[in-house]
C-alpha positions as a printed NumPy array, in Angstrom:
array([[ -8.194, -10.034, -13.972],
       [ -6.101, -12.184, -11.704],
       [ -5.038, -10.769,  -8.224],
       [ -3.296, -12.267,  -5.671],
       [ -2.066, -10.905,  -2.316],
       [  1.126,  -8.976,  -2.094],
       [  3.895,  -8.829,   1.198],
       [  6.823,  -6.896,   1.247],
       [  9.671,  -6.64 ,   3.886],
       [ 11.538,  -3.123,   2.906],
       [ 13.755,  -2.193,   5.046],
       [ 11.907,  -2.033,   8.304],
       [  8.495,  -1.17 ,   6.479],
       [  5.395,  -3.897,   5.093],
       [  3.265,  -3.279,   2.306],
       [  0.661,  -1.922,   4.404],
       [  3.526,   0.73 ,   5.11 ],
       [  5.007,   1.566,   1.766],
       [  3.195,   4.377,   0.799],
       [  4.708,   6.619,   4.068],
       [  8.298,   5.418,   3.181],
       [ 10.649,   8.668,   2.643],
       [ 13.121,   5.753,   0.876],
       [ 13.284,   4.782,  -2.264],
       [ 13.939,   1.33 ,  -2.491],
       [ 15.439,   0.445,  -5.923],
       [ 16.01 ,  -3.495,  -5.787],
       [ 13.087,  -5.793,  -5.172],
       [ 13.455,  -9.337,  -4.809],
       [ 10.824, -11.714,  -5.158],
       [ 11.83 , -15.176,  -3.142],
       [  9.212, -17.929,  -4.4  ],
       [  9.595, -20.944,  -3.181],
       [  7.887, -24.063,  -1.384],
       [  7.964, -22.219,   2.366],
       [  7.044, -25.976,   4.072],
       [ 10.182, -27.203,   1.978],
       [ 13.707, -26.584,   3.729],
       [ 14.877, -26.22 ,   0.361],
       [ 11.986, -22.973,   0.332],
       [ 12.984, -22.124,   3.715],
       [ 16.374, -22.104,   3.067],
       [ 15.977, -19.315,   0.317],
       [ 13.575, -17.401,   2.738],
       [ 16.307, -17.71 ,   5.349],
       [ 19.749, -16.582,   2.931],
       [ 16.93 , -13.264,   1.314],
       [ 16.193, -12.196,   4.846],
       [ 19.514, -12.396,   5.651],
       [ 20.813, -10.354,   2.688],
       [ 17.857,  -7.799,   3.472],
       [ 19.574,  -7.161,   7.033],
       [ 22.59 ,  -5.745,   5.348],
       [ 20.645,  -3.241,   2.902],
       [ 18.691,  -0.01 ,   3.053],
       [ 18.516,  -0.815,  -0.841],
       [ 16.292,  -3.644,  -1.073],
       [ 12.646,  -4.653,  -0.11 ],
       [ 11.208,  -8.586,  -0.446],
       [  8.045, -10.07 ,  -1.325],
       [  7.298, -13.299,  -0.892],
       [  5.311, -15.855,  -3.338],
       [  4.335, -19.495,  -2.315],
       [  4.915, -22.324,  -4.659],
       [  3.953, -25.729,  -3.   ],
       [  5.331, -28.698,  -3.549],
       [  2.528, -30.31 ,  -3.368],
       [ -1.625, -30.095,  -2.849],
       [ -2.395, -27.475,  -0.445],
       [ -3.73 , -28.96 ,   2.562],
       [ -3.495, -27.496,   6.269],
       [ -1.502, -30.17 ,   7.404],
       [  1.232, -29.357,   4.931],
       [  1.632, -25.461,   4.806],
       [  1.882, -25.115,   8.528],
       [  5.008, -22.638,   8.356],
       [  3.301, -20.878,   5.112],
       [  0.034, -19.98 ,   6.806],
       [  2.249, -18.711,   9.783],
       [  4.405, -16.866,   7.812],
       [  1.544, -14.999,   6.001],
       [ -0.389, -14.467,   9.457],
       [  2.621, -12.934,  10.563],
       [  2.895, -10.211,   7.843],
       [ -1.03 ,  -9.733,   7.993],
       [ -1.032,  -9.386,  11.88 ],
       [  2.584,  -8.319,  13.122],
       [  4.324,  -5.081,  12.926],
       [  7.045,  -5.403,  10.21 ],
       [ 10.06 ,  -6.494,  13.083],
       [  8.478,  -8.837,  14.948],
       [  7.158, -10.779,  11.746],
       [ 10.63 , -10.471,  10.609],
       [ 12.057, -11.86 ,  13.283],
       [  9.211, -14.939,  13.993],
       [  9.794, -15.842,   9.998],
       [ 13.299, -15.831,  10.669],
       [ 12.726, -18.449,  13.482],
       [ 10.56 , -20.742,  10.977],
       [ 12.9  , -21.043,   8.396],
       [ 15.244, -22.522,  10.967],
       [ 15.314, -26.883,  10.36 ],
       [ 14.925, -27.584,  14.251],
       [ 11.697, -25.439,  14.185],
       [ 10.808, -27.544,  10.904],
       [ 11.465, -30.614,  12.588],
       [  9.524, -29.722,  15.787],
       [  6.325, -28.536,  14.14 ],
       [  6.131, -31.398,  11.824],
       [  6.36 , -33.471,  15.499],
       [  3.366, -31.485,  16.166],
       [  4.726, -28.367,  18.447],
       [  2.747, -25.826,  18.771],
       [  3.268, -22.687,  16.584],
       [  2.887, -20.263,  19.675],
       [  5.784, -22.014,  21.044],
       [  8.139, -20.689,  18.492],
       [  6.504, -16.569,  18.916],
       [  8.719, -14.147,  19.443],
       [  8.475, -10.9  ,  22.276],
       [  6.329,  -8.584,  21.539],
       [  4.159, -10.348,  19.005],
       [  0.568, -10.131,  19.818],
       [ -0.225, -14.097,  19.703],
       [ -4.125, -13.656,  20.196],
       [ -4.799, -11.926,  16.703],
       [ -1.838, -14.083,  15.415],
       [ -3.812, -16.97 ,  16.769],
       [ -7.269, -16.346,  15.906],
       [ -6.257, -15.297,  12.056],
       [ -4.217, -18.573,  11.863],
       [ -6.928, -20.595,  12.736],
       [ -8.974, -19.424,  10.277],
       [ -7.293, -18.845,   7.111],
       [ -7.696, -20.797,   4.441],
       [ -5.546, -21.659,   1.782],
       [ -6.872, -19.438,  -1.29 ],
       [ -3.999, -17.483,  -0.985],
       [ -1.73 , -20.127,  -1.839],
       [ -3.746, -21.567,  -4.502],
       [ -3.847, -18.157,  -6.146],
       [  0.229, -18.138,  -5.496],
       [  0.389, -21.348,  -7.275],
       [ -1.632, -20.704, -10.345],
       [  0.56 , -17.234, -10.52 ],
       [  3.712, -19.258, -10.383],
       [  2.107, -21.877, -12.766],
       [  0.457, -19.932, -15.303],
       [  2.535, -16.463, -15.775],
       [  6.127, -17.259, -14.03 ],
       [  5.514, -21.024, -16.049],
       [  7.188, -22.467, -13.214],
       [  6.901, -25.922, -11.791],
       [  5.378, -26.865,  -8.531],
       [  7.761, -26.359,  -5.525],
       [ 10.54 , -24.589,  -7.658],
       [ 12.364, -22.335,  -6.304],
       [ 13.164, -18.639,  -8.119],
       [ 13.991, -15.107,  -7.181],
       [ 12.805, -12.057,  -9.447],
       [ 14.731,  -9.44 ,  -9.11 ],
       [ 13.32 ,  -5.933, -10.934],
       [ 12.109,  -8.22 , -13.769],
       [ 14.927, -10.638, -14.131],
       [ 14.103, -14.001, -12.868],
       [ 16.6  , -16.611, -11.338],
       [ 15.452, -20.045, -11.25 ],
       [ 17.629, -22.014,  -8.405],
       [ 18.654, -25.505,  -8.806],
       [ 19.961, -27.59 ,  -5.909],
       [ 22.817, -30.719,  -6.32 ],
       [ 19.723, -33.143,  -5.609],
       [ 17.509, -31.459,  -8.736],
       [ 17.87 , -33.345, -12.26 ]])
């Protein structure tokens, strides 16, 4: 049986929350996409976005590198998954919202430090201490899921929305 880990934004609520919701939520969008890609980030960015203007809708986010897995290169993916393990639902919001930005991009990849880019009220010692030691299984196991049952390739982008799924093409892609 293949599992792999789960994270929803609904509405104000994370998966660790979804069984107290009193709302039923009846669109969910999948985003997958290379998070460490601004293509991937840029998808993140526009669903978060979109989730701001509905009480209707909940996300969940899948990881499709690009690439290898390495800790060098998934920087903003680890952070974004410590942030929904460790955060309450707003403040990871909010602190994802800030890493799909290209200036914070561009600043971690000059090697800035993550805290720098934390938002108020996060608690950055748990955030810190999971960070530092996660390791990348969970986007290995995203990777064969997006491989092996979505059949996509590696890095591209899609969103799955109750079943349906959208595979996104940019100007650049052949």
């Amino acid at each position: 049986m293949f599992i792999f880990p789960l994270c929803f934004f609904c509405g104000g609520i994370s998966s660790r929350e979804i069984y107290d919701d009193k709302y039923i939520r009846p669109i969910t969008f999948w985003v997958i996409g290379d998070f460490d890609d601004s293509s991937g980030r840029q998808l993140l960015y526009e669903s978060l976005k979109h989730l701001k203007s509905s009480n209707n809708l909940r996300i969940g986010l899948i990881n499709n590198p690009s690439s290898e897995p390495t800790k060098e290169n998934t920087v903003i993916t680890r952070a974004i998954w410590t942030a929904i393990n460790t955060q309450n639902v707003n403040n990871a919001k909010n602190f994802i919202t800030k890493l799909t930005k290209e200036e914070t991009a561009k600043a971690l990849a000059e090697g800035a430090d993550i805290m720098e880019f934390s938002v108020g009220g996060m608690d950055n010692a748990v955030f810190q201490k999971m960070l530092e030691s996660l390791s990348l299984d969970f986007i290995l196991s995203h990777s064969s899921f997006c491989k092996d049952v979505l059949k996509l390739n590696r890095g591209q982008r899609a969103i799955i929305s109750n079943g349906r799924v959208s595979i996104h093409y940019s100007l650049s892609d052949n």
